[in-house]
LOLO-14083 format. One record per residue (C-alpha): x negated, y negated, z. Coordinates in nm, 4 decimals. Each point is the difference from the previous one (the first is absolute). Example, Ala and Ser with C-alpha at 12.3 -4.5 7.8 and 13.67 -1.06 7.14 Angstrom:
<atoms>
@east = -1.2300 | north = 0.4500 | up = 0.7800
@east = -0.1370 | north = -0.3440 | up = -0.0660
</atoms>
This chain:
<atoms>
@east = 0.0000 | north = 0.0000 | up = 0.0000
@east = -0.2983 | north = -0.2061 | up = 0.0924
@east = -0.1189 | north = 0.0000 | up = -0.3839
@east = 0.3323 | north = -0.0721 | up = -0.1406
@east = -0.0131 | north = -0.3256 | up = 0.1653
@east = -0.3439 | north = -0.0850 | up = -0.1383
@east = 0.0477 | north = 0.0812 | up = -0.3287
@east = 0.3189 | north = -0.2573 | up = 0.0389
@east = -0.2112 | north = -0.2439 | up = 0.0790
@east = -0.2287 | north = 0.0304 | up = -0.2205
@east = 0.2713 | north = -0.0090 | up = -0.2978
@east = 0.1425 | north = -0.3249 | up = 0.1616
@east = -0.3572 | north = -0.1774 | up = 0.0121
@east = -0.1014 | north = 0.0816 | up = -0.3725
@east = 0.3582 | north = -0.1121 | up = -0.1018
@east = -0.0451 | north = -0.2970 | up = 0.1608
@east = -0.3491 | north = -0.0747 | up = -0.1780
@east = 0.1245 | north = 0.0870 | up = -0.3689
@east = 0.2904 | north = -0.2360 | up = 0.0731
@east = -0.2102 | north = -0.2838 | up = 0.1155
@east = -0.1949 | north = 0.1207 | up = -0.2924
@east = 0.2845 | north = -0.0106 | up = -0.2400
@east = 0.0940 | north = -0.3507 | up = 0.0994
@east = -0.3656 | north = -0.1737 | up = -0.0127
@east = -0.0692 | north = 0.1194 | up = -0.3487
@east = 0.3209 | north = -0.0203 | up = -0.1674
@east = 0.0237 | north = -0.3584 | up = 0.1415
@east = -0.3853 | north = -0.0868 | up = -0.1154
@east = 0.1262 | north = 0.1496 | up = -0.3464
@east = 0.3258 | north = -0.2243 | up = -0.0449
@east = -0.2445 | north = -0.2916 | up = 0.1388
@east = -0.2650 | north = 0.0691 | up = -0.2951
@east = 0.2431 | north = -0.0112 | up = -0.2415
@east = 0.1716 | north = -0.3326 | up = 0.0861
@east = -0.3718 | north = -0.1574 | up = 0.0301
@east = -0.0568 | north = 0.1564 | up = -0.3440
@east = 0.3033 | north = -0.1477 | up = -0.1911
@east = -0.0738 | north = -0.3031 | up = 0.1974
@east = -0.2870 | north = -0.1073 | up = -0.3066
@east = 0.1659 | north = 0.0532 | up = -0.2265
@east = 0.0964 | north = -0.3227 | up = -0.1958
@east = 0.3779 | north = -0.1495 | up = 0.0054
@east = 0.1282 | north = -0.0066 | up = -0.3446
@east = -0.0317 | north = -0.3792 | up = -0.1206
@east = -0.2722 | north = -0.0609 | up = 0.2392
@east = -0.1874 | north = -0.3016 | up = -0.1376
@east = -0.3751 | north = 0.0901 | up = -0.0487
@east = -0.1097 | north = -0.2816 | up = 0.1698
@east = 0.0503 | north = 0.2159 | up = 0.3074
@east = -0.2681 | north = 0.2324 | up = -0.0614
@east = -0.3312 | north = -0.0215 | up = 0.2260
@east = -0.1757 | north = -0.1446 | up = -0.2473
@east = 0.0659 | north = -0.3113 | up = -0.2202
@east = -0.1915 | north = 0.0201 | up = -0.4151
@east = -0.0996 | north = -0.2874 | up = -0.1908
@east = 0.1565 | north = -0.1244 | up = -0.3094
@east = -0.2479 | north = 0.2821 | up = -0.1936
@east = 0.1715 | north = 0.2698 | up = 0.2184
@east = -0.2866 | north = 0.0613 | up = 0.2143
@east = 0.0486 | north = 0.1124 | up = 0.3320
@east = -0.1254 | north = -0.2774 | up = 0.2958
@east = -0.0122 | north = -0.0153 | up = 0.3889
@east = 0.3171 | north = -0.1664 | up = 0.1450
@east = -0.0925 | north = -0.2741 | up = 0.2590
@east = 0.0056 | north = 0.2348 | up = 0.2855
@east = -0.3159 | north = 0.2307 | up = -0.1304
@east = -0.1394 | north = -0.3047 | up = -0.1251
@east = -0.0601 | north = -0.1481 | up = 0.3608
@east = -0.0715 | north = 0.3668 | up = 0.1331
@east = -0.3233 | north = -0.0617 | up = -0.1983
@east = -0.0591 | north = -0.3260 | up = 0.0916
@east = 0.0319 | north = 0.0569 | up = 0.3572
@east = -0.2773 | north = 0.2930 | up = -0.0342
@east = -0.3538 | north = -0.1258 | up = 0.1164
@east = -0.2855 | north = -0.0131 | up = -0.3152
@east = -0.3293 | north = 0.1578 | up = 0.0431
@east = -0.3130 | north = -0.1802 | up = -0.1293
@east = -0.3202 | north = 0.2217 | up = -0.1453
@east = -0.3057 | north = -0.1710 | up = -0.0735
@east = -0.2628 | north = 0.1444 | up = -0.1947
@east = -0.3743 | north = -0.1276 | up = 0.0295
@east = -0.2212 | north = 0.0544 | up = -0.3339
@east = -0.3264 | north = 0.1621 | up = 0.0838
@east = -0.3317 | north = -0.1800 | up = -0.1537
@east = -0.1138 | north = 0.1695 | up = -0.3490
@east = -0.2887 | north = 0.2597 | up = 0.0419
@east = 0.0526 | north = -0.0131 | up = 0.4345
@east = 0.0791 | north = 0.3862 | up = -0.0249
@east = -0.2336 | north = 0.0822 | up = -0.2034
@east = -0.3139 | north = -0.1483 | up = 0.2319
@east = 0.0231 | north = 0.0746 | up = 0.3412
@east = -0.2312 | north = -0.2636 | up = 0.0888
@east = 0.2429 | north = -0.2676 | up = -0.1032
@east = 0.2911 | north = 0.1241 | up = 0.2478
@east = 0.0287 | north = -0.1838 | up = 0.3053
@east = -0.1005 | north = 0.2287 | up = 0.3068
@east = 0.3210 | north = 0.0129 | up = 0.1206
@east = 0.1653 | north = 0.1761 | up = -0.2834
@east = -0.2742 | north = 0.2964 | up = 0.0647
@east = 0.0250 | north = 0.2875 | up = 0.2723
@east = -0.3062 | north = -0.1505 | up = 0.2295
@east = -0.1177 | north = 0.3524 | up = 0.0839
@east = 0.0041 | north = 0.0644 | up = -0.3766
@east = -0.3805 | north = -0.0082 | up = -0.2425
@east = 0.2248 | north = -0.2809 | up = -0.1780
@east = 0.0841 | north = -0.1565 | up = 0.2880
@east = -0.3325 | north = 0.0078 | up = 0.1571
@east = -0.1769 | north = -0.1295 | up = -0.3086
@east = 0.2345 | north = -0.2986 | up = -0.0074
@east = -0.1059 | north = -0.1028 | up = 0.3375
@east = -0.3990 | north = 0.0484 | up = -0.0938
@east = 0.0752 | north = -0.2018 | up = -0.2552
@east = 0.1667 | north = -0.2795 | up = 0.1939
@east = -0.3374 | north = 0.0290 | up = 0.2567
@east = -0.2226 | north = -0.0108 | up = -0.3054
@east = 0.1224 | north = -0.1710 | up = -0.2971
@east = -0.2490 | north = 0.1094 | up = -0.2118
@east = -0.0147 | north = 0.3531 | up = 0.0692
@east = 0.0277 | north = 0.2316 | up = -0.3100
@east = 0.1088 | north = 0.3483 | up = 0.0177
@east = -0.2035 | north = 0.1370 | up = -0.2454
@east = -0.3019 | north = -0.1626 | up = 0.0869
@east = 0.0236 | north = 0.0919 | up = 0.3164
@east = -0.0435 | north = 0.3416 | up = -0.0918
@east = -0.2705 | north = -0.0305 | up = -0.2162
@east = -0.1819 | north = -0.1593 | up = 0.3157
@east = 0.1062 | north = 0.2664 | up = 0.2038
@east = -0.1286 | north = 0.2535 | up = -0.2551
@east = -0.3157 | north = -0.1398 | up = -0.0176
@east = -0.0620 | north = -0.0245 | up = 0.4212
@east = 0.1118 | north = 0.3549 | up = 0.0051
@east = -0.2274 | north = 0.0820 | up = -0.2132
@east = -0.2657 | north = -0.1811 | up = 0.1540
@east = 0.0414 | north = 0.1497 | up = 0.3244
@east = 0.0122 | north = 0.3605 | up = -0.1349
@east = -0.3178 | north = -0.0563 | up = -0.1297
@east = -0.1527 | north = -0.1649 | up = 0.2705
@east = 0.1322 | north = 0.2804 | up = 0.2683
@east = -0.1787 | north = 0.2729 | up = -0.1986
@east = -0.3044 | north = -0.1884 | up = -0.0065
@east = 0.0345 | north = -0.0266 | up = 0.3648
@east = -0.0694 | north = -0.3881 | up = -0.0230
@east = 0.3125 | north = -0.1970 | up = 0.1002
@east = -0.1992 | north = -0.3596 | up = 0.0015
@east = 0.0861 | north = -0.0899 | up = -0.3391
@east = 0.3966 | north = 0.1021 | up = 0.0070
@east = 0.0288 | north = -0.1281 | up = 0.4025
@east = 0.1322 | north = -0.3365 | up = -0.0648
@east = 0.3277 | north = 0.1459 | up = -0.1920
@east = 0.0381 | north = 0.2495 | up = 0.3395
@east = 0.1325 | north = -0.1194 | up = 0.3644
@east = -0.1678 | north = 0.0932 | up = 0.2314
@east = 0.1732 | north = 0.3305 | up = 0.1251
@east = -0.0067 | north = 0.1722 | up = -0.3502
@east = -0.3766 | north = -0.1208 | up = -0.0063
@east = -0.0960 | north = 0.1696 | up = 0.3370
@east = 0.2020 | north = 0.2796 | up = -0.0503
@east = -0.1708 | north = 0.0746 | up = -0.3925
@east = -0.3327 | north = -0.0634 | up = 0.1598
@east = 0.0846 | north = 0.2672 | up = 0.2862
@east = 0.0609 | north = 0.2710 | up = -0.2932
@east = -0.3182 | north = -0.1156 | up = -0.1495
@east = -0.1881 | north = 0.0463 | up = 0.2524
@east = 0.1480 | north = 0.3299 | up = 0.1180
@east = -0.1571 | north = 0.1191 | up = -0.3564
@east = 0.4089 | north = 0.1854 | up = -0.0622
@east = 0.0471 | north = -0.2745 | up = -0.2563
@east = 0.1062 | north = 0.2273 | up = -0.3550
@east = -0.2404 | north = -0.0619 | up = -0.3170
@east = 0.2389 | north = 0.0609 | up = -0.2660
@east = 0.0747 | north = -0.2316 | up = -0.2105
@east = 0.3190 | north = -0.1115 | up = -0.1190
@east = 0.1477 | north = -0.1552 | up = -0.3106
@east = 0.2336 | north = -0.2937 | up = 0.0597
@east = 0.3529 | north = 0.0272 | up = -0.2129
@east = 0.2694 | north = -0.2637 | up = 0.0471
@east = 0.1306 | north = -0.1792 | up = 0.3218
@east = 0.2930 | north = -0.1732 | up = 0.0850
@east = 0.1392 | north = -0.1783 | up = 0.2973
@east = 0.2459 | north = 0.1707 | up = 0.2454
@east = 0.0484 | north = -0.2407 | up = 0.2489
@east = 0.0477 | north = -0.3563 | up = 0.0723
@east = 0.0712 | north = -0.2016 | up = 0.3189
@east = -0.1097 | north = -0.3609 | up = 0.0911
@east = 0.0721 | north = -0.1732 | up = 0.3192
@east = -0.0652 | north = -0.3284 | up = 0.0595
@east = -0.3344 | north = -0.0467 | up = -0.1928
@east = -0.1605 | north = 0.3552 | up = 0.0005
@east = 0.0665 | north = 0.2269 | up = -0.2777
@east = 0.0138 | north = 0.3779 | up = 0.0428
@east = -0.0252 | north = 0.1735 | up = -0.3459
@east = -0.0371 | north = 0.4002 | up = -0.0490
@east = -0.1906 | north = 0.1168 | up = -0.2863
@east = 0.0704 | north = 0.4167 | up = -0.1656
@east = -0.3526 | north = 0.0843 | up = -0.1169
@east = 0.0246 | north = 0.2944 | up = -0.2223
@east = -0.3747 | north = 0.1719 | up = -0.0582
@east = -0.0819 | north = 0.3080 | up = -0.1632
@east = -0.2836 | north = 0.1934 | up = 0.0848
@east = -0.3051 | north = 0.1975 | up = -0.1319
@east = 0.2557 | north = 0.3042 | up = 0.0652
@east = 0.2564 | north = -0.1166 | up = -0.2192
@east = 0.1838 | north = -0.0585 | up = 0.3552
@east = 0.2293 | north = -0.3243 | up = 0.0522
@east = -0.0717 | north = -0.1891 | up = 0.2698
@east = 0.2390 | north = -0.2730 | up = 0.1707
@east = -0.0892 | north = -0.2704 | up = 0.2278
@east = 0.1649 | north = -0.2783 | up = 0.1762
@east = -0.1768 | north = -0.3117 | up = 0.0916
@east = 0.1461 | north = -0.2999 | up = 0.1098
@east = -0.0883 | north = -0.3332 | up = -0.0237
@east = 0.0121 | north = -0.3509 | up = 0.1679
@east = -0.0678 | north = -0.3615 | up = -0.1071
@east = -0.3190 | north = -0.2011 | up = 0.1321
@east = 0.0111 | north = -0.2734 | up = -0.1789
@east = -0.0800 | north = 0.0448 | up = -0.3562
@east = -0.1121 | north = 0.3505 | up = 0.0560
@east = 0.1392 | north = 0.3252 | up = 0.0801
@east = -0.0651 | north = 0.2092 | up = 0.3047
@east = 0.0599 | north = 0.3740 | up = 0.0326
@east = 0.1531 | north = 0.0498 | up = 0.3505
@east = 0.1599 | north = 0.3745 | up = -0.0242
@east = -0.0830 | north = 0.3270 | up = -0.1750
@east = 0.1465 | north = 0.3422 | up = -0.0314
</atoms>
């Protein structure tokens, strides 16, 4: 008996929620359809009543309304600065602040604004040259001639292998360099040098010297 009156329930709740369900969509329906005819244009309806107006051409225009819609919407200005001819295409005419700082170009730009008439590529013919020089001067075991283009920490510490008599005798062709780094601050100039050799052996050999600035001459201060 207990389960006949459940399964009463039960009937009387879902015939309660298809009713309600009955109602809310066949209403919505009847409401769709009344919004639907509602567009539809009165017979004789002038065609001045349409949203939009046309000129004398027939052309469609905005009516008033969307006419101050746009007005009433703010304007945004672009302006577009013209680079200088030939700036991209020489790094050393960009100012430094369009260049990463911690960048070679970057770096070069601000040697170049410490010394105006530094030039790239004669700065590594000079650097060529005192690499050379030294090279030669370390495996004669006679630094005298080369010390002036050596502070004094790479000087000592050259001598010390010298002296120890573990310097290598092998000599070493010299094949291209280029410059890897580049920092200035303030007035000193910090600029690392790639030395590509090639010895006896057929073996490439890389070094990394850096240099400094003393006043018209260049100083080697690091090697590895």
């Amino acid at each position: 008996m207990q389960v006949d009156i459940e399964i009463v329930i039960y009937a009387a709740i879902a015939a309660f929620v298809i009713g309600r369900l009955w109602y809310v969509l066949g209403a919505k329906k009847e409401k769709e359809q009344k919004r639907t005819a509602s567009f539809v244009k009165p017979a004789g309806q002038d065609s001045d009543a349409t949203p939009c107006n046309k000129d004398n051409k027939g052309n469609i225009i905005a009516s008033n309304d969307t006419a101050a819609q746009k007005r009433s919407m703010p304007s945004i200005s672009i302006r577009f600065y013209k680079m200088p001819a030939g700036m991209m295409e020489n790094n050393k005419s960009l100012p430094v602040a369009f260049l990463p700082p911690n960048s070679l170009a970057g770096g070069l730009a601000l040697v170049q604004k410490i010394i105006p008439n530094f030039d790239e590529k004669g700065f590594i013919k000079e650097s060529k040259d005192i690499f050379s020089s030294i090279v030669q001067a370390f495996h004669a075991n006679n630094l005298s001639c080369v010390s002036s283009y050596l502070s004094e920490s790479i000087l000592n510490t050259f001598q010390d292998v010298i002296n120890d008599g573990s310097a290598e005798q092998s000599s070493a062709k010299l094949l291209d360099a280029e410059i890897i780094s580049a920092k200035a601050d303030d007035k000193q100039v910090l600029l690392t040098v790639r030395f590509l050799s090639k010895s006896d052996s057929k073996e490439e050999i890389e070094d990394f010297w850096t240099f400094t600035n003393q006043g018209t001459n260049w100083l080697v201060v690091e090697t590895r």
